[in-house]
C-alpha positions in Angstrom: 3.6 7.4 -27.2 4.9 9.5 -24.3 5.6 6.4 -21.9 8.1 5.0 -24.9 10.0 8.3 -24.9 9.9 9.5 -21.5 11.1 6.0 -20.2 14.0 6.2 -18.5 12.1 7.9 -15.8 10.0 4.7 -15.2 13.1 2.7 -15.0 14.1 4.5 -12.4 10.9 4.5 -10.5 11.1 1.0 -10.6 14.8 0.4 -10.0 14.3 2.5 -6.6 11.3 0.4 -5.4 13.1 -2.8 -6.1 16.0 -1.8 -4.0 14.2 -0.1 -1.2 12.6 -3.8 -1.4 16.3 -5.2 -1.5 17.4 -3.3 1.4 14.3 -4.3 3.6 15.4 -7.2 3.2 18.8 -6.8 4.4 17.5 -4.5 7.5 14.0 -5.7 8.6 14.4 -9.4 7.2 11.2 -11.6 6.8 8.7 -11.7 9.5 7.9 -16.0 8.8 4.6 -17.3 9.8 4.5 -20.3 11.8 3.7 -22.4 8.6 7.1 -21.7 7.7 9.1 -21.8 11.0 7.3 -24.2 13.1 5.2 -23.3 16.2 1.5 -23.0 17.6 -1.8 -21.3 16.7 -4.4 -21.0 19.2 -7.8 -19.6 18.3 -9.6 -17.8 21.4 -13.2 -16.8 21.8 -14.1 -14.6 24.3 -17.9 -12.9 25.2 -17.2 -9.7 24.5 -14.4 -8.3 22.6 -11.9 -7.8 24.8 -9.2 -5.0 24.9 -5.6 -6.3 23.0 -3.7 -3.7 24.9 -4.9 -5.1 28.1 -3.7 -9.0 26.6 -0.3 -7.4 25.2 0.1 -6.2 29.2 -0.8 -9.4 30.5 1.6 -11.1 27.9 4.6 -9.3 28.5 4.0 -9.8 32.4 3.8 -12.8 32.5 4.7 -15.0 29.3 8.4 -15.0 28.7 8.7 -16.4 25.3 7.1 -14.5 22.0 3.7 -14.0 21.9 1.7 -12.7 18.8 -2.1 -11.7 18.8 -4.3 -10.9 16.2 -8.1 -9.6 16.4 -10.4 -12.2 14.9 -14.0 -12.1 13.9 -15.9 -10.0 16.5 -14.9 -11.6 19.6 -11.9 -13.8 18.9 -8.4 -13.8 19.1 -5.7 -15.2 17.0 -2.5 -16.3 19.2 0.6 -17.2 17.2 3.7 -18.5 19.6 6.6 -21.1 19.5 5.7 -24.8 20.2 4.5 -25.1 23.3 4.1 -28.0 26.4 0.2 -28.5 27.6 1.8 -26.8 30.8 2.4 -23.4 28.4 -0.5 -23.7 27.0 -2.8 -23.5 30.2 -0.6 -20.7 31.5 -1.3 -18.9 28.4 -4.9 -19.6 28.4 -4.8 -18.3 32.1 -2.9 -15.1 31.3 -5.3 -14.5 28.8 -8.5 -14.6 30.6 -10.1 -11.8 31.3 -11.9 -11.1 34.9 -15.6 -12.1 34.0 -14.6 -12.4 30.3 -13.1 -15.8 30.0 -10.9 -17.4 27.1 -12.1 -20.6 25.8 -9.7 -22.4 23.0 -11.7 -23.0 19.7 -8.6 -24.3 17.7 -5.7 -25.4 18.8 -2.8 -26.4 16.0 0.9 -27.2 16.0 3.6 -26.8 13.0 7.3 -28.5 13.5 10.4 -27.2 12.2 11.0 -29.7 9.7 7.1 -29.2 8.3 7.5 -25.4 8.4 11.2 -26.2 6.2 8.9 -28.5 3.8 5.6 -25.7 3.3 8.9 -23.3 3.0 10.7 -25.1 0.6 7.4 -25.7 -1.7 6.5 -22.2 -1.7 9.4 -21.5 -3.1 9.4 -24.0 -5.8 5.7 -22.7 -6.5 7.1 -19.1 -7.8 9.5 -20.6 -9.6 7.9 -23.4 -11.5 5.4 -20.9 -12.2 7.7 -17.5 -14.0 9.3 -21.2 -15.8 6.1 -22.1 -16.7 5.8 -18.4 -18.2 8.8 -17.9 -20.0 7.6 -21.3 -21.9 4.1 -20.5 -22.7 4.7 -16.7 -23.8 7.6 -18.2 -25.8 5.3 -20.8 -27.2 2.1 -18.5 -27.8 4.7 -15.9 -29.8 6.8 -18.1 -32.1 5.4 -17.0 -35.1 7.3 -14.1 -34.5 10.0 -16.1 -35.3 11.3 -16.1 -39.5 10.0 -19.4 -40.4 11.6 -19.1 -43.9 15.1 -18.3 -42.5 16.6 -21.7 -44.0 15.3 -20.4 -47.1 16.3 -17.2 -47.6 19.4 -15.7 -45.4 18.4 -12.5 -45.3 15.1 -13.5 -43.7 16.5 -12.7 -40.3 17.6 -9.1 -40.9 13.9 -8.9 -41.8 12.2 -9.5 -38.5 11.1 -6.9 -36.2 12.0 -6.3 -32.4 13.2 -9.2 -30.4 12.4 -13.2 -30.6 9.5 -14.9 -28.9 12.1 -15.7 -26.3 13.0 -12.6 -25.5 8.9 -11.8 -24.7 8.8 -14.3 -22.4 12.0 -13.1 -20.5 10.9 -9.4 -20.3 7.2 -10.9 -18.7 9.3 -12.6 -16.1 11.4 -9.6 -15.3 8.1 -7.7 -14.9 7.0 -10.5 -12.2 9.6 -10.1 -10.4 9.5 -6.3 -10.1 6.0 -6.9 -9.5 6.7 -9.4 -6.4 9.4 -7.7 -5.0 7.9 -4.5 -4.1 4.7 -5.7 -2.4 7.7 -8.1 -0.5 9.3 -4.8 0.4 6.0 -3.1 1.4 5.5 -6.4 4.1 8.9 -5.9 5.6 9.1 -2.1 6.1 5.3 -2.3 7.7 6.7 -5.4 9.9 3.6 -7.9 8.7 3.6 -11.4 8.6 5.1 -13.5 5.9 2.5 -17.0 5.7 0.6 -19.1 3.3 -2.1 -16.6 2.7 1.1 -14.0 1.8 2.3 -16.1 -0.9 -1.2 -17.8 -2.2 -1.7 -14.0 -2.6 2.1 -13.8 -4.6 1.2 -16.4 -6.6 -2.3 -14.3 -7.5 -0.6 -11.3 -8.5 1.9 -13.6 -10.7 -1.1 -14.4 -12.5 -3.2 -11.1 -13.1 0.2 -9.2 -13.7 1.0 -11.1 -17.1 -2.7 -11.4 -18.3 -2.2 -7.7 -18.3 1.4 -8.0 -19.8 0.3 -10.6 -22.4 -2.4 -8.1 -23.4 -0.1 -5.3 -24.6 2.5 -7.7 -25.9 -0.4 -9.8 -28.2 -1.2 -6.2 -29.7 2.4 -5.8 -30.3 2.7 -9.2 -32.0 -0.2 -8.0 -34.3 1.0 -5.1 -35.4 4.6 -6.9 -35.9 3.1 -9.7 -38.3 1.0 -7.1 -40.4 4.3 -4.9 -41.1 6.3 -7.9 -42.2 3.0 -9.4 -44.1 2.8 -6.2 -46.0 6.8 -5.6 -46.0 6.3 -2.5 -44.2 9.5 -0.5 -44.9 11.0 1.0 -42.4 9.0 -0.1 -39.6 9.2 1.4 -36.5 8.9 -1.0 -34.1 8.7 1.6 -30.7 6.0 3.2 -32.6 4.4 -0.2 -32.8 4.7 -0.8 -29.1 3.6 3.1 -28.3 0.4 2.4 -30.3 -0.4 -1.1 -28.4 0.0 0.6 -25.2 -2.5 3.3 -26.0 -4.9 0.8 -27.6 -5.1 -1.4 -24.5 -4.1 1.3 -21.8 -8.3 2.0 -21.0 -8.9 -1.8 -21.1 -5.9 -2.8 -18.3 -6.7 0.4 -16.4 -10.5 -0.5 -16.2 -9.9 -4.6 -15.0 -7.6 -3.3 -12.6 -10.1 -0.5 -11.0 -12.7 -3.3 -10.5 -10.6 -5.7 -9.4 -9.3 -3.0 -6.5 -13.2 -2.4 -5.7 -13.7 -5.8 -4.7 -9.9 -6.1 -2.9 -10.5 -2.9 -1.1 -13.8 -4.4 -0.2 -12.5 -7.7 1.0 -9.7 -5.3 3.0 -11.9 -3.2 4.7 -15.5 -5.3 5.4 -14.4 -8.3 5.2 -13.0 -11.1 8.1 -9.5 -9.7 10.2 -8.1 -13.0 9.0 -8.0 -12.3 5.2 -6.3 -9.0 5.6 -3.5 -9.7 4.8 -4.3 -11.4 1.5 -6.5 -8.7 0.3 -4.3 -6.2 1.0 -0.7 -7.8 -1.0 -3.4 -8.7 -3.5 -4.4 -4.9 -3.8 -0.8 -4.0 -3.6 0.3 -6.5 -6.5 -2.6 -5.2 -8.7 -1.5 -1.4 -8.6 1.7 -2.6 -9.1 1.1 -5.2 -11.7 -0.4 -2.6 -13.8 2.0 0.4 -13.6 4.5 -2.7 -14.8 2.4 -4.3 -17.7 2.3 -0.6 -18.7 5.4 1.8 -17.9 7.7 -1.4 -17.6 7.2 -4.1 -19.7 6.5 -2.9 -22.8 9.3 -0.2 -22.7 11.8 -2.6 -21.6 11.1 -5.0 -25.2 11.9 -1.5 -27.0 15.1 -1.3 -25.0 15.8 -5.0 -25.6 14.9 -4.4 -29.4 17.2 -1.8 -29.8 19.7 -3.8 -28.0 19.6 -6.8 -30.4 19.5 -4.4 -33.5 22.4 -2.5 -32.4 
């Protein structure tokens, strides 16, 4: 298939998203929630919706400590600050009260450092335990791609075609993180907030990126076990992955067109304050399938060709 051949080109598509990713990182840095830094979330309601410009104005008069605000629902108002005395927290209230359109506090939470460290330190440990959990299970669901009579006969090993079930697992894990990365990188250059719903969306995308993966890559192992059943000679084993990719391309492109309806949806009709999910979610699905297609499963070539060399 023409993705096989032609790619080098999607390598480098992908190596330049990753590192305009990597360099966001080193320019713009992270803009952490208060779940992971530590600070308060107030929740306004108002009569009528009130004008943000006219709170930003009112908040850089008179507040002098950071002060973030958010449209919410139809008439509310999202404040995100730094931890705050009862005495801030009136003045703020204040400041944000409109002449004949009054705040009143619906919500009022606080996060300390040291929980915002914890909620940190467990998100990480979430996207890791889950590309581990990965590696293992792809390994596990493709051992029989392993020579199970290589005791017996030497030779068996020379026999087997394109790379172990290992070597499956690692390539889906590579494709996660490219798939991660770049919706990372889209957050930091358009300045949005990194919080809980941000990573419970990461941990989304981890998931319907290597169903899509795991799709191509079960055709592959198909194909592979037929060839050595029938001692295929000369088995090609690009050809092999070329032909999976075209058998499944409709069926990925399809999931992922009617998962974007309901995302775009969500993004557009639904509640201000899952935004921000929907739209990483959206952004790791487009992203999740150009990989599962134009990365993955050109990458095991490369890595077959590799180990046969």
């Amino acid at each position: 298939m023409w993705i096989i051949k032609h790619k080098t080109i999607f390598f480098i598509i992908s190596t330049l998203l990753v590192v305009a990713a990597i360099v966001g990182f080193a320019v713009r840095g992270l803009n952490v929630g208060i779940e992971f830094t530590g600070g308060a979330v107030l929740e306004l309601a108002y009569e009528t919706t009130p004008e943000i410009t006219d709170l930003h104005e009112a908040v850089d008069t008179n507040i002098d400590y950071p002060v973030q605000l958010q449209p919410f629902g139809e008439t509310g108002i999202i404040v995100r600050t730094r931890d705050i005395t009862e005495a801030e927290r009136q003045e703020l209230l204040a400041t944000l009260s409109i002449i004949d359109n009054e705040a009143t506090i619906e919500r009022f939470n606080t996060v300390g450092p040291s929980v915002g460290k914890e909620l940190r330190r467990k998100a990480i440990i979430a996207l890791v335990v889950v590309m581990l959990a990965i590696i293992l299970f792809v390994a596990w669901a493709f051992r029989s791609l392993e020579d199970e009579d290589e005791d017996e006969d030497p030779k068996a090993k020379s026999k087997q075609i394109g790379p172990s079930s290992w070597s499956y697992g690692l390539i889906a894990v590579i494709a996660l993180l490219h798939d991660i990365l770049i919706p990372i990188g889209i957050f930091l250059w358009l300045g949005l907030e990194v919080n809980s719903l941000f990573v419970v969306g990461l941990l989304s995308i981890l998931g319907l990126s290597v169903n899509d993966t795991i799709v191509v890559f079960d055709r592959v192992r198909e194909k592979v076990r037929d060839a050595e059943a029938n001692n295929v000679k000369n088995a090609q084993f690009d050809q092999m992955v070329g032909d999976s990719i075209t058998q499944t391309v409709t069926r990925s492109l399809n999931t992922s067109l009617t998962l974007l309806v309901a995302l775009l949806a969500l993004y557009f009709v639904g509640p201000v304050a899952t935004q921000d999910l929907a739209l990483v979610m959206i952004l790791g699905t487009i992203v999740g399938t150009y990989s599962s297609i134009f990365l993955a499963s050109p990458l095991l070539v490369m890595w077959a060709k590799r180990k046969k060399k």
